[in-house]
BAVOSE-555553 format. One record per residue: x, y, z of N, C-alpha, C in turn. Coordinates in steps of 0.02 Angstrom, whole numbers, plus 50000, padded with zeros to 5 digits. Example, Ala and Ser with C-alpha at 12.3 -4.5 7.8 and 13.67 -1.06 7.14 Angstrom:
<pts>
506604971650390506154977550390506604983550390/506424988850354506844994750357506455000250394/
</pts>
This chain:
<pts>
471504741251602471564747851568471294747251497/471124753251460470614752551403471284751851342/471074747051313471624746051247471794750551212/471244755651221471284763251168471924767551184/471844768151282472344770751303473104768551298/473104760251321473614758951318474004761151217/473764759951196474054763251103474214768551099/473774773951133473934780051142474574782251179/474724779551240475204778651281475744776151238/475654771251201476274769051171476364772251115/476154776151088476334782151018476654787451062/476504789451119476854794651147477694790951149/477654785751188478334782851196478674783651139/478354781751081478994782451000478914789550997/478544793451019478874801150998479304802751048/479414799951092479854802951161480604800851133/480624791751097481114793751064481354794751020/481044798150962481134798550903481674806750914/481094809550980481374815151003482074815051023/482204810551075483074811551096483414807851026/483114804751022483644803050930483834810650902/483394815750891483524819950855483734826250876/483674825950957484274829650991485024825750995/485234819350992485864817351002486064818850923/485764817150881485994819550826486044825450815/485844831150817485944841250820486554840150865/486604836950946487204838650993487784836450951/487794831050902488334830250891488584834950832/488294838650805488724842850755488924849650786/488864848850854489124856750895489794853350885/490374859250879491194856050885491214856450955/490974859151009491264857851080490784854251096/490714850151144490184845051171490434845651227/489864848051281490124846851338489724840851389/490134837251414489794830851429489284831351492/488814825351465488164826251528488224824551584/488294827351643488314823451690487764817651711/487954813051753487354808951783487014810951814/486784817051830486264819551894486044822951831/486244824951774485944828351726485344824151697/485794818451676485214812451647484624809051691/484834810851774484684804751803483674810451803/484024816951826483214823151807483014823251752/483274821351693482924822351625482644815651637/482684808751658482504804851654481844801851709/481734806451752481254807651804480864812751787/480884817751737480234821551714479864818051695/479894812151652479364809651609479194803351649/478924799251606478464792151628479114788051646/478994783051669479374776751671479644774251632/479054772351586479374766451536479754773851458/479464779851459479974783751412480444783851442/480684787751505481394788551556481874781251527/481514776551529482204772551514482234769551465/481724772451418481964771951336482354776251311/482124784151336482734789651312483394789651355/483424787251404484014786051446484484780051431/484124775851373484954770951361485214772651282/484514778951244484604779551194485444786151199/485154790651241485734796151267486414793351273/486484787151325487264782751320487454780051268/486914779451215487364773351150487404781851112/487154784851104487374790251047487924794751086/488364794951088488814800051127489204800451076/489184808951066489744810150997490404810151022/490764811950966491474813751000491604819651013/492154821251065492304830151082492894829651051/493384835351032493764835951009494144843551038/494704846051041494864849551060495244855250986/494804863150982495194866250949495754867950919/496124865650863496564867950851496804875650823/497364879150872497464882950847498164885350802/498124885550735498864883050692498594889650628/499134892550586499184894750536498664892950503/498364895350467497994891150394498684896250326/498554889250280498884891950217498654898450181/499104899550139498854909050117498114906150049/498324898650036497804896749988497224897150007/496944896150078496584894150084496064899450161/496324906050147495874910950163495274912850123/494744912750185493984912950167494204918950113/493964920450045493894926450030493674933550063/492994932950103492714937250147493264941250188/493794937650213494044938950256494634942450238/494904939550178495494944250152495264949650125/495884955450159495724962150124495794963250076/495304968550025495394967449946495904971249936/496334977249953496714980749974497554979749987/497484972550011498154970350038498024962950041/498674961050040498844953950031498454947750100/498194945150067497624941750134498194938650200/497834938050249497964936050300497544931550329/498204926350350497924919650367497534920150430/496904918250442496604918450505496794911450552/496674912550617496844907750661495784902750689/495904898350681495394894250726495364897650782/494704900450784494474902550863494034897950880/494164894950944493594889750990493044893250964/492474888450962491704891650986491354890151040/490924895451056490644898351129490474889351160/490674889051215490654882451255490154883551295/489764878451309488984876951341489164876951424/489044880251432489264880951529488704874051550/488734870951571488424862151616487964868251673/487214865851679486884868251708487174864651802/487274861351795487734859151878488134860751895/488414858351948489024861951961489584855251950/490404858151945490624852551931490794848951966/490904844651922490994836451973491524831051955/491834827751988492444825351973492394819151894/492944818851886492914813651817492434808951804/491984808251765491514801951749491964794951738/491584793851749491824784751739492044784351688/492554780251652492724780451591492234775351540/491814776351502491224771451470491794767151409/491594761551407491914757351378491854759651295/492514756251274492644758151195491894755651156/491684749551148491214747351131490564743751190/490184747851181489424749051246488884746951190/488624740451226487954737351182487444740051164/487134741551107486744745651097485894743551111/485704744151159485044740551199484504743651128/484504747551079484034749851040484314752751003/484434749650937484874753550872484564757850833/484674762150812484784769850802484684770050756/484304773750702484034772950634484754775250583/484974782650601485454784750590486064786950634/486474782650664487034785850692487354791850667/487354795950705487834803950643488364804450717/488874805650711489474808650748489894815350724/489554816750657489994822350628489414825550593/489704830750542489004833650513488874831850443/488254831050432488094828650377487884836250346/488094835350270488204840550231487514841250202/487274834550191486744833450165486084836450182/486094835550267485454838850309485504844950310/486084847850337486454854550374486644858150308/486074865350313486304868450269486934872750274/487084873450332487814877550368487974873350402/488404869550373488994864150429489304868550438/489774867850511490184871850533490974871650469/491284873950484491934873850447492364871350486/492764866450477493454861950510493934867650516/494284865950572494954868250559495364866150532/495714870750464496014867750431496624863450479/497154858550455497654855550473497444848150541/496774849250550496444843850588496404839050555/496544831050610496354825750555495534825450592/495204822250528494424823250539494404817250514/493714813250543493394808150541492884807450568/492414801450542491644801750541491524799350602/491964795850648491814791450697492414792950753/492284791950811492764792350865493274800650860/493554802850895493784807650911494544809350894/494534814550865495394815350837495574823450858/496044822750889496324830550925497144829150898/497334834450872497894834550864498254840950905/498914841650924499464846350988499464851450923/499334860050941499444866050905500134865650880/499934868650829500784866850774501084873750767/501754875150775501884883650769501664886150709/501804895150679501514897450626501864893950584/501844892750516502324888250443502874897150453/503484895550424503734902250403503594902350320/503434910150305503314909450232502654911450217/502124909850269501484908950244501154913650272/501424918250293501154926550326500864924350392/500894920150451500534920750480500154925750509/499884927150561499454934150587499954931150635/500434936750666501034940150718500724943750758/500834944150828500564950450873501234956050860/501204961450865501584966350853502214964850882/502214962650956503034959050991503384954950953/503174951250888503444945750874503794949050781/503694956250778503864957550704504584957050718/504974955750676505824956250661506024961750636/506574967550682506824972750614507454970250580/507364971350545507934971350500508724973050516/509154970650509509714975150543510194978250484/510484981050488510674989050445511324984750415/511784981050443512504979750408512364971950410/511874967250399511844963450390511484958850310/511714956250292511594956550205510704953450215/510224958350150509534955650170509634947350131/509184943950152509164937650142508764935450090/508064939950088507394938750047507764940149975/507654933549932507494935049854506754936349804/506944930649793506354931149754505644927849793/505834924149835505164922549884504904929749898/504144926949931503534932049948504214933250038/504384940050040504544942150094504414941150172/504514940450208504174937150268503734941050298/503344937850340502904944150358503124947150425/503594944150467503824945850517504194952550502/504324954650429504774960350417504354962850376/503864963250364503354968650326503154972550390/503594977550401503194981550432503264989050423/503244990850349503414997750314502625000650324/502835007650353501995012550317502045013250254/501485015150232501305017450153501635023750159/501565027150201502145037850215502845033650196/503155027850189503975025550192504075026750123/503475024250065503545024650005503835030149970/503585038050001503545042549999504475045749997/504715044450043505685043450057505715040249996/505465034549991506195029149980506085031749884/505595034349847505845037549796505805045149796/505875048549836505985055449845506515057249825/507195054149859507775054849858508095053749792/507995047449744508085047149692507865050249653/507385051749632507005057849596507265065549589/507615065149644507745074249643508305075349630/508605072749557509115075749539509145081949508/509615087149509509525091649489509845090849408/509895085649385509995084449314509115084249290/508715084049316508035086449305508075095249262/508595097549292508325105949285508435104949213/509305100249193509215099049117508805097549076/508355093049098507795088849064507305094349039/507335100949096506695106649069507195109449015/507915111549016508065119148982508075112548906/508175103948906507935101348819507145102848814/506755102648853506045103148813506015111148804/506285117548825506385122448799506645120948729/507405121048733507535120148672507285114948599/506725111748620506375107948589505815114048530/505755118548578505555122848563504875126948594/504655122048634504085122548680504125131348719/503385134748726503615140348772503305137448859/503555140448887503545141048975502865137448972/502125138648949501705135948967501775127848932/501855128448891501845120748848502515116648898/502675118548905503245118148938502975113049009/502675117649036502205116249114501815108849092/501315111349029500925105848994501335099049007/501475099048958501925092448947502375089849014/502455093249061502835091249114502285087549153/501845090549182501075088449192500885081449162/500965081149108500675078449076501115068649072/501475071449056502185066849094502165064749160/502265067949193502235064849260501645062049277/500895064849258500315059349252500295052149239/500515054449171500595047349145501085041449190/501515045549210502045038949269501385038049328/500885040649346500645037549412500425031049389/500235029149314500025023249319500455017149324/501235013849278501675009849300501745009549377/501835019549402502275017049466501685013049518/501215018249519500665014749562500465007749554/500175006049497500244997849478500564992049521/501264994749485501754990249535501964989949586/501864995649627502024996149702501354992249735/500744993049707500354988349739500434981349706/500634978849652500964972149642501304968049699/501884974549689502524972549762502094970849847/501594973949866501494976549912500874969349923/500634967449861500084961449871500574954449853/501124953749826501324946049826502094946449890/502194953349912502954952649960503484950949888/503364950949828503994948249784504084954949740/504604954649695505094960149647504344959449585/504724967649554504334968149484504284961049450/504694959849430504964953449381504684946649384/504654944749483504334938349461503634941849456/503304945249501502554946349500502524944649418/502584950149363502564948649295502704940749265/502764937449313502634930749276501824927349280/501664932949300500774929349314500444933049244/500744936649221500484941049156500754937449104/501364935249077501714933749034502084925749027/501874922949100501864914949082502834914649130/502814906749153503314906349202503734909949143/503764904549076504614904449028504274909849002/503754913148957503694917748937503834925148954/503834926549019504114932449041504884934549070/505164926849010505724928648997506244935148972/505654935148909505784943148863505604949648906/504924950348932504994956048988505584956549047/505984951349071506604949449116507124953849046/507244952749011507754954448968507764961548948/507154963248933507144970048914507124974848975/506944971149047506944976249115507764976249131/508314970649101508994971949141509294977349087/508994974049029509304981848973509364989548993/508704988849003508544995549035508734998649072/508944995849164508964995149220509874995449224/510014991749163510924994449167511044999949122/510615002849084510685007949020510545013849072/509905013649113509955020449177510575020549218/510765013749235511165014549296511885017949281/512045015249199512575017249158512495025049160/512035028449126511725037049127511985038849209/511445038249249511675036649317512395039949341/512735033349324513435034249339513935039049312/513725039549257514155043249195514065051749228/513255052649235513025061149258513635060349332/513805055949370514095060249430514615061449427/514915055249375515715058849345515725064749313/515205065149255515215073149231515395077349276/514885078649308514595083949373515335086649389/515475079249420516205082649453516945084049412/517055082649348517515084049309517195090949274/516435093749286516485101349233516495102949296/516215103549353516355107849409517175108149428/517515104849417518375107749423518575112249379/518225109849309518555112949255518195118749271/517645123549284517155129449286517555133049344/517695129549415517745131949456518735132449458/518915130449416519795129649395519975128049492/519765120149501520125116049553520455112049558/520835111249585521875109449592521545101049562/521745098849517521775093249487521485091149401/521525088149380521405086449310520615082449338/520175087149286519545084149250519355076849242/519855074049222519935066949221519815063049279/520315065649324520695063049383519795062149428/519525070649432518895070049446518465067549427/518425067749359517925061749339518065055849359/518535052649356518495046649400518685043249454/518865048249490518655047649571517955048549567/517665053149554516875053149580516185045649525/516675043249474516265035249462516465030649501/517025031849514517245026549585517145024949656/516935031349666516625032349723515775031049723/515425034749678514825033949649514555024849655/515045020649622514875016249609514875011449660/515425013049717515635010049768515185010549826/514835016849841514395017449871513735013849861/513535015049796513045010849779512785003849796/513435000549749513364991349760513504989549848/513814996449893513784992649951513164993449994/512865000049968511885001449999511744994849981/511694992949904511124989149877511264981449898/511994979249924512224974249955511984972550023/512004976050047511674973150125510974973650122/510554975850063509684976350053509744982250098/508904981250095508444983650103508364989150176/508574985550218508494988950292509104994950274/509794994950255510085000550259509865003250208/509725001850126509515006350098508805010550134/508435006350163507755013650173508295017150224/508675016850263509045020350295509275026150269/509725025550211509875027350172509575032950125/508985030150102508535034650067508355040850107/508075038750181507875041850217508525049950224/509065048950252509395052750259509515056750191/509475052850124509805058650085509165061050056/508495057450075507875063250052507865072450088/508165070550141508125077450182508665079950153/509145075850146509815082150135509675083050034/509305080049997509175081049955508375088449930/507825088449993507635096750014507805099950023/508495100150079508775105250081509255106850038/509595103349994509835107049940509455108249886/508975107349859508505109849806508295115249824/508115118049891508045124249916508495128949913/509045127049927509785129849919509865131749855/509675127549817509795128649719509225135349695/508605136249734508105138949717508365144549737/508635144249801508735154349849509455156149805/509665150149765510385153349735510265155749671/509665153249628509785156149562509075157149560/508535161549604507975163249597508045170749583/508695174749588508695180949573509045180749503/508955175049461508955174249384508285174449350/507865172649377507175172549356506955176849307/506605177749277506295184749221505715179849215/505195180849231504495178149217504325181349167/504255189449180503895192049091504285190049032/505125189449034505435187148986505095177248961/505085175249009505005167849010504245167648976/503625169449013503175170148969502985174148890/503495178448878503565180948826503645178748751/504025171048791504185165648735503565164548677/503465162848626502945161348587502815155148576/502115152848603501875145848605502225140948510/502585135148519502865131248463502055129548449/502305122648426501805118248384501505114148439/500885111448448500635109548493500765102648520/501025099048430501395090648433501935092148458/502275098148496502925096048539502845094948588/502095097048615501975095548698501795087948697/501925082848638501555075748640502195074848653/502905076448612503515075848620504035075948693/503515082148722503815083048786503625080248836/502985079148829502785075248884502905065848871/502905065248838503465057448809504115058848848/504505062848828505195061948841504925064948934/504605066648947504735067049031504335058149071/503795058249032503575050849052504015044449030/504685047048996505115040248974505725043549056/505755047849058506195049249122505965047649165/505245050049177504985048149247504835039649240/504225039449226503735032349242504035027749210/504295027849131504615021449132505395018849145/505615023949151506225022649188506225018449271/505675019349305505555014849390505095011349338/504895010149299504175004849272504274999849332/504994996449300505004988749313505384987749382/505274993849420505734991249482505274995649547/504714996249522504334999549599504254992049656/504044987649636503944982349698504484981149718/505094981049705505514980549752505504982349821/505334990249806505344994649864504594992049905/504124991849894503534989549928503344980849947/503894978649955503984972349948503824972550041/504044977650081504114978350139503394981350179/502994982150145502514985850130501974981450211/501724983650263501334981550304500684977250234/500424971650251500104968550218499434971150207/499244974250292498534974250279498414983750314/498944985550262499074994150278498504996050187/498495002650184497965002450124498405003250060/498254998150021498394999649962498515004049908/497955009249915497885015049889498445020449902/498595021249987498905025250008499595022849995/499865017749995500355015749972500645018449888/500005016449839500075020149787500055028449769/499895030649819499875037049819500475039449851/500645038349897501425040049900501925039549884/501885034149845502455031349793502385037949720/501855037049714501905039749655501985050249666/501825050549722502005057649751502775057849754/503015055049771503595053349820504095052349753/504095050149697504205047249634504045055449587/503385058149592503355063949535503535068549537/503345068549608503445078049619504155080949627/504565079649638505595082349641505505083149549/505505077949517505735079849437505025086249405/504255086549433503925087749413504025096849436/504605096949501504735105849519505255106749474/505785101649471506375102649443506505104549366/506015097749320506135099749262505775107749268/504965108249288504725113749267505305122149297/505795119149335506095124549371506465125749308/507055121649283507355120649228507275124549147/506445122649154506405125849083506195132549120/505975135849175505975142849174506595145249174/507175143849214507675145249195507895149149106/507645141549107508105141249006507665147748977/506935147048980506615151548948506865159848984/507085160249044507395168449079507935168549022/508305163448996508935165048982509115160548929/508755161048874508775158048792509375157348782/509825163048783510455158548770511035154148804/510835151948867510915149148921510795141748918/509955142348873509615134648876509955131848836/510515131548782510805124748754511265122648793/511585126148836512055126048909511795121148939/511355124048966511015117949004510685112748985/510545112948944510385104848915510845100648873/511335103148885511915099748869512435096748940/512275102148974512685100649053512405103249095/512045101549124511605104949183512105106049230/512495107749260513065108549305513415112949258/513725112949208514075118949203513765124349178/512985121549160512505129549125512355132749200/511945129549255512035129949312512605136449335/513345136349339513775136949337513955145349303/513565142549243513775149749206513205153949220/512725153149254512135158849269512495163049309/513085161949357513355164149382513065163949468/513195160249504513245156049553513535162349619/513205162049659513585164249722514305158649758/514785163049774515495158349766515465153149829/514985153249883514775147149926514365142949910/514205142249841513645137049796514055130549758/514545133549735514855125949686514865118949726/515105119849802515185112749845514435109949848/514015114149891513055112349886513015109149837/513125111249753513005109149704513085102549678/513635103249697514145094649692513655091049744/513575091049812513295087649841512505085849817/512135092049796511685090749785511715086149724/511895087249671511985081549607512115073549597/512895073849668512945068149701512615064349740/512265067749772511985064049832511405059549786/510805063449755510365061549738510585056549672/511035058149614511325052749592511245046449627/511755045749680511875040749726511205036749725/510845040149766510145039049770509845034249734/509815037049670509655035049603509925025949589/510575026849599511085021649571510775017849630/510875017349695510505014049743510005007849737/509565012749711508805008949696509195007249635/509365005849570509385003649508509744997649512/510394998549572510734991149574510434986949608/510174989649650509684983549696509004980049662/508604984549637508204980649569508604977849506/509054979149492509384974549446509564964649478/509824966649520510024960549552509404955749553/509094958649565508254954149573508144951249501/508294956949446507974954949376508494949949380/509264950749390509814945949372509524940149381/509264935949450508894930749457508374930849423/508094933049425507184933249384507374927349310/507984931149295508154926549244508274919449223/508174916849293508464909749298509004908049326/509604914649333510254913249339510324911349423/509834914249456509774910149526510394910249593/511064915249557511494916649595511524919049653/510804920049698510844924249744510664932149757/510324933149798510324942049770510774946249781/511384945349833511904946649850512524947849806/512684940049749513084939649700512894941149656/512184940449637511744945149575511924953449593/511844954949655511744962649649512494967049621/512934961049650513794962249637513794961549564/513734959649549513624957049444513304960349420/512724964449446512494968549391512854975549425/513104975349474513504983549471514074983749455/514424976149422514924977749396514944979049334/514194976249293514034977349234513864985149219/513554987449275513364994749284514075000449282/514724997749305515045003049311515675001149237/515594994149221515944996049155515294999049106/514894999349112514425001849038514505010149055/514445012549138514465020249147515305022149127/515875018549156516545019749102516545022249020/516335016248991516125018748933515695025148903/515345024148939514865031848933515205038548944/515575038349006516035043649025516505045148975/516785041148926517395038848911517045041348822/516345041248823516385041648738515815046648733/515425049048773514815054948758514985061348808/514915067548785514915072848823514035077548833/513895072948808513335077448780512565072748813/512215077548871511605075948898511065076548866/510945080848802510345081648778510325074648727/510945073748694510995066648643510795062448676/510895061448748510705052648756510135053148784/509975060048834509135057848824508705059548801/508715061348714508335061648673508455056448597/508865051048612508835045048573508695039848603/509275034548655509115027848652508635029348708/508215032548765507935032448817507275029648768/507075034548708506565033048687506465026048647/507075024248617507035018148598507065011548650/507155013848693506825007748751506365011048788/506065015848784505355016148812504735010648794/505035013748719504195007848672504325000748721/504694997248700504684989848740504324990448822/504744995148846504434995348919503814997948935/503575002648868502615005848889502365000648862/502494996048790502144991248786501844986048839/502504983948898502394979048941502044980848996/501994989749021501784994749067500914991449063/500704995648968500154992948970499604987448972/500104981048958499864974048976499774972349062/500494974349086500494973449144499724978649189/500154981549191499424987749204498614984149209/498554983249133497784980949121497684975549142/498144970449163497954965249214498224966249281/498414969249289498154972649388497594974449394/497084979949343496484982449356496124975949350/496044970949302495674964749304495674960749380/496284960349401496404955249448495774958049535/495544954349528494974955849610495354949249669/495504947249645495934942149732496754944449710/497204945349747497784942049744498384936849725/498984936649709499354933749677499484925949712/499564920749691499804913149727500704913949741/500994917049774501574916449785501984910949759/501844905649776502314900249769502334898849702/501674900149661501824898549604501974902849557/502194910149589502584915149540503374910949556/503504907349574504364904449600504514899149580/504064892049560503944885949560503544886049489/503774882249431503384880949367502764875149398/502364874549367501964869049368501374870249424/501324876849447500714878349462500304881149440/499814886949468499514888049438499304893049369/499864895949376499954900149305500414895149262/500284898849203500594892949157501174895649114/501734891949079502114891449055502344900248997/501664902048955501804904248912501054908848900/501114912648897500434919448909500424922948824/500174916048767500174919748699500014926948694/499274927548708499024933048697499514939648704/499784938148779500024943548796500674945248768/501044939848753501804942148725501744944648668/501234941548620501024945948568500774950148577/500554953748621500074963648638501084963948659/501594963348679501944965648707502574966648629/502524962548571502924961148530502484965248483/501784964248468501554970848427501634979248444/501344977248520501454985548524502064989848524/502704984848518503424988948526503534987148454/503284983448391503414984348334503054989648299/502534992348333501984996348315502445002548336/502605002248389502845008648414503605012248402/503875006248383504615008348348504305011348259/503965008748258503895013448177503595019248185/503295022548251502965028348257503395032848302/504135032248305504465036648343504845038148310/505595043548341506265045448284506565046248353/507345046648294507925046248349508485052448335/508775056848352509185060048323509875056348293/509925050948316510745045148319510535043148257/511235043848232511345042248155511015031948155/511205030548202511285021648211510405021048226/510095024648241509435024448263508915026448196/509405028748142508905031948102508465027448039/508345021648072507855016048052507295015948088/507075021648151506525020648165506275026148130/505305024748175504965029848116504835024848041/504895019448037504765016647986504075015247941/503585016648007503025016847991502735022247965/502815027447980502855034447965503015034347871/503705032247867504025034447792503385030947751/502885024747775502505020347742502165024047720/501725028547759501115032547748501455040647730/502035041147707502245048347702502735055047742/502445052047779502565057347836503415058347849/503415065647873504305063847888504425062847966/504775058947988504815056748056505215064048095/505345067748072505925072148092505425078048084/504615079448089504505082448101503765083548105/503465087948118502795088248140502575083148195/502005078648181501785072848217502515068048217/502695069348170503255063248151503795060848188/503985069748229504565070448274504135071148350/503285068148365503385068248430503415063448462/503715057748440503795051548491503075048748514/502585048448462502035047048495501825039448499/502325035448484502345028548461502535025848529/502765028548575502835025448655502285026148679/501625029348669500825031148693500625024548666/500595025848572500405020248540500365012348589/501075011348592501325004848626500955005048682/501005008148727500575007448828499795006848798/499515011448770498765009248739498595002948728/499034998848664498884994448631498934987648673/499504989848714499354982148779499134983848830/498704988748833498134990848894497604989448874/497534989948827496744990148796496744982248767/497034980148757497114973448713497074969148768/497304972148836497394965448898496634965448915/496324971748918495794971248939495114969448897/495284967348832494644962548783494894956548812/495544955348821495634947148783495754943448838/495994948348903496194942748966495994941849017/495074942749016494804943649085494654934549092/494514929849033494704923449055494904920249084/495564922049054496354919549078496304921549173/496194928149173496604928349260495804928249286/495064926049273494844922949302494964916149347/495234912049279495324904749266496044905349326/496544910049333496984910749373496694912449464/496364916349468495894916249525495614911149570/495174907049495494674903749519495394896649549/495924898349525496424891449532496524892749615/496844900749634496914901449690496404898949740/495614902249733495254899249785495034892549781/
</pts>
């Protein structure tokens, strides 16, 4: 044979196997490998020549990768592809799905021989690969997480159940309800996901009911007597209740993306120990409503005896109905969550139908031409009024909307969640007050009545004689309501604090704190327009200050919260959030000098004001515009100084 040929012949042979070299190497970075049979090899090895057939045929037996079998197990909440989590709702862990398996062009055939652990390698291999090299492969496949992996020989590990805690993905058979007389369990951990299974329409109840007190109607006949007419009136109510969609919405999607309470989420803003002081100033608050709260249902029912002259002492009624009030309360907010939405649920309806009842009873009081007749005040009272309705509405729930959305379906929409909350939250005080001040404005000399006692001004419009019981109920019920939600977010702050008692013995401790502070109240103020037109506003500033920090880092944040380490120091948020406690300590020092108080003990605010002239007690001076000041200054301040920071917090998560 001609020498030329034979060379030629033998360059084909090194490409024949340079070739199966570089198919055994591609087969081995498939994760399923399905093995060759011998009738497979024995035809690939009879297409070609002789002497290739049994060069690529001992090269095929020494390279045999390993197979491994899919695992299918939880992955951690750390460690969801971004792509895959919804931006909307709190991510969800995906499961390892097999990939598509190579059907064997034969048919099958019983077990291969078992090939020995170590098989001599008749022709060594430039590069052995058994796994994927990162280096070549611009798309290596992705491991399943919780697999042990290695470069050589084969590792399968037995499917591990979901972790509890870590949201697995549940088929719908496997969610848990809640049961109604059994105490909830969840504290401050991210909620389970087996019991997230609230619609965003639930939000809508669960502050409906609280909201619609008819101590609202009072809230309109003080911004009458503030001096406001019927339209300014409307203004500022509007304008007010706007302003609450931003806290409440905020935080209900907070609650709704970590499963945890207002309080800890806010430790990702203000540092583990640093959002100490926001913990302190939310239980202040949170027992100063619950105290109001309590105090309005004793009123209610000690002027309704005295108005309606019923067989017992004023007293006696007043406190049966804090006793009762209070008793009801701490035992909703004691067993959680499942009986309170229960709860809510029923007294939202019976709380429509008596606001309807209140409307068909004193709608033939009305005088619209009288009411519009009023003459527009000064225009800085509508800054005034709509303050004092956005310190009733929005920052009064500021610090306790995630509670309620803690239950919140994970990967239900975000938006709609915030939109019902904050519907569900505005609209009862936003008919009521505006019902209120038409009232006051039909009947000027009526409105200091009622904004002094909404129940007995109520009362004196002169009432059809099957209305006083409705009334009581209606006042009560939604009270209740009220107190409900306030002790059950208290209990949460109680822990938030460190004190760690449980949410159960926390929730008992702060409603016992709640019903001696409403005693006292009962026991030393008669008067509704005094208390919520002094201290409400002097703890607003603190709470719009923290509104607006908080706030402006929700809009920053594009991934989601690290659960474990809103609970646990020493991850990834850190200790102490300078920037921010200072936007939270300026803007409530900023904002206490730009407000006034009518309380003799209060009449050190406004300090800033006397600096530059002005008298706090009137014009700009008297509209409380120093609670705006404050929410601005740590809204706007979070958003120069802290897109770093909750980058650098982000980039920790993924």
């Amino acid at each position: 044979m001609d020498p030329g040929a034979r060379g030629e012949r033998h360059s084909d042979d090194e490409l024949a196997s340079a070739l199966e070299e570089e198919v055994a190497r591609i087969t081995s970075a498939i994760p399923i490998i399905v093995q060759r049979d011998a009738v497979g090899r024995h035809a690939a090895g009879s297409a070609g020549s002789s002497g290739a057939a049994g060069s690529s045929g001992t090269a095929g037996d020494a390279v045999r990768p390993p197979t491994f079998q899919p695992v299918n197990r939880a992955e951690p909440l750390g460690f969801v592809p971004e792509d895959v989590a919804p931006r909307d709702s709190q991510p969800i862990p995906v499961l390892a799905v097999p990939g598509p398996q190579t059907q064997p062009e034969t048919q099958p055939q019983p077990q291969p021989e078992p090939q020995p652990e170590t098989q001599p390698q008749p022709q060594p291999q430039p590069e052995p690969e058994t796994g994927t090299n990162p280096d070549r492969d611009p798309n290596p496949p992705a491991p399943a997480l919780g697999t042990a992996s290695s470069n050589s020989g084969s590792a399968t590990l037995p499917p591990q159940p979901p972790r509890t805690g870590v949201a697995p993905t549940l088929p719908a058979g496997h969610r848990a309800a809640l049961r109604l007389f059994v105490p909830e369990a969840a504290d401050l951990e991210p909620t389970p996901l087996e019991q997230r299974v609230g619609r965003a329409s639930r939000m809508f109840w669960l502050w409906f009911a609280g909201t619609s007190s008819l101590i609202s109607v009072g809230v309109g006949a003080t911004l009458f007597v503030l001096g406001l007419s019927l339209r300014q009136l409307l203004v500022a109510t509007l304008v007010g209740v706007a302003l609450s969609f931003l806290p409440l919405g905020l935080a209900t999607l907070a609650g709704k993306w970590s499963g945890q309470p207002t309080l800890v989420v806010s430790r990702a803003t203000f540092g583990m120990l640093g959002n100490l002081l926001p913990t302190v100033i939310a239980l202040v608050v949170k027992l100063f409503w619950g105290a109001v709260l309590l105090w309005l249902a004793g009123s209610a029912a000690g002027s309704l005896t005295t108005a309606e002259n019923w067989p017992g002492s004023p007293v006696a009624a007043t406190s049966g109905a804090l006793a009762v009030t209070i008793l009801v309360a701490v035992a909703v907010a004691y067993f959680g969550y499942a009986l309170l939405a229960r709860v809510q649920l029923i007294l939202t309806i019976a709380s429509a139908v008596l606001i309807a009842l209140m409307v068909t009873a004193t709608w033939r009081l009305v005088d619209v031409g009288r009411a519009l007749a009023v003459p527009d005040a000064l225009w800085t009272h509508v800054a005034t009024g709509a303050v004092l309705v956005f310190s009733y509405v929005g920052l009064a729930w500021a610090m306790s909307s995630a509670e309620v959305a803690r239950y919140q379906r994970p990967r239900s929409s975000g938006a709609a969640a915030m939109l019902w909350a904050t519907f569900g939250a505005g609209v009862p005080p936003f008919v009521l007050v505006s019902y209120g001040g038409l009232l006051a404005a039909s009947h000027p000399e009526l409105a200091g009545e009622l904004a002094r006692d909404p129940v007995a001004g109520l009362v004196g419009l002169g009432l059809p004689a099957w209305y006083p019981v409705p009334l009581l109920l209606a006042v009560g019920l939604s009270l209740i309501s009220a107190l409900v939600l306030t002790v059950y977010s208290a209990g949460f702050t109680v822990d938030a604090l460190g004190v760690r008692l449980g949410r159960r013995r926390s929730t008992l401790l702060a409603g016992g704190a709640i019903a001696l502070a409403g005693g006292v109240l009962a026991a030393t103020v008669t008067d509704l327009d005094s208390v919520i037109r002094g201290v409400p506003t002097a703890l607003s500033v603190p709470v719009a200050a923290w509104v607006g920090v908080f706030s402006g880092e929700m809009m920053l944040r594009t991934r989601r919260f690290h659960q474990p380490s809103l609970v646990t120091r020493g991850g990834i948020y850190p200790d102490w959030r300078w920037t921010n406690l200072g936007l939270l300590v300026g803007g409530t020092v900023i904002g206490l000098g730009t407000v006034s108080s009518p309380l003799p003990w209060l009449a050190w605010e406004g300090y800033l004001f006397r600096l530059v002239g002005i008298d706090p007690h009137a014009g700009i001076g008297a509209s409380n515009i120093g609670v705006v000041i404050a929410l601005l200054i740590g809204f706007f301040g979070v958003l120069v100084s802290a897109v770093p920071a909750v980058r650098d917090q982000e980039l920790a998560v993924a």
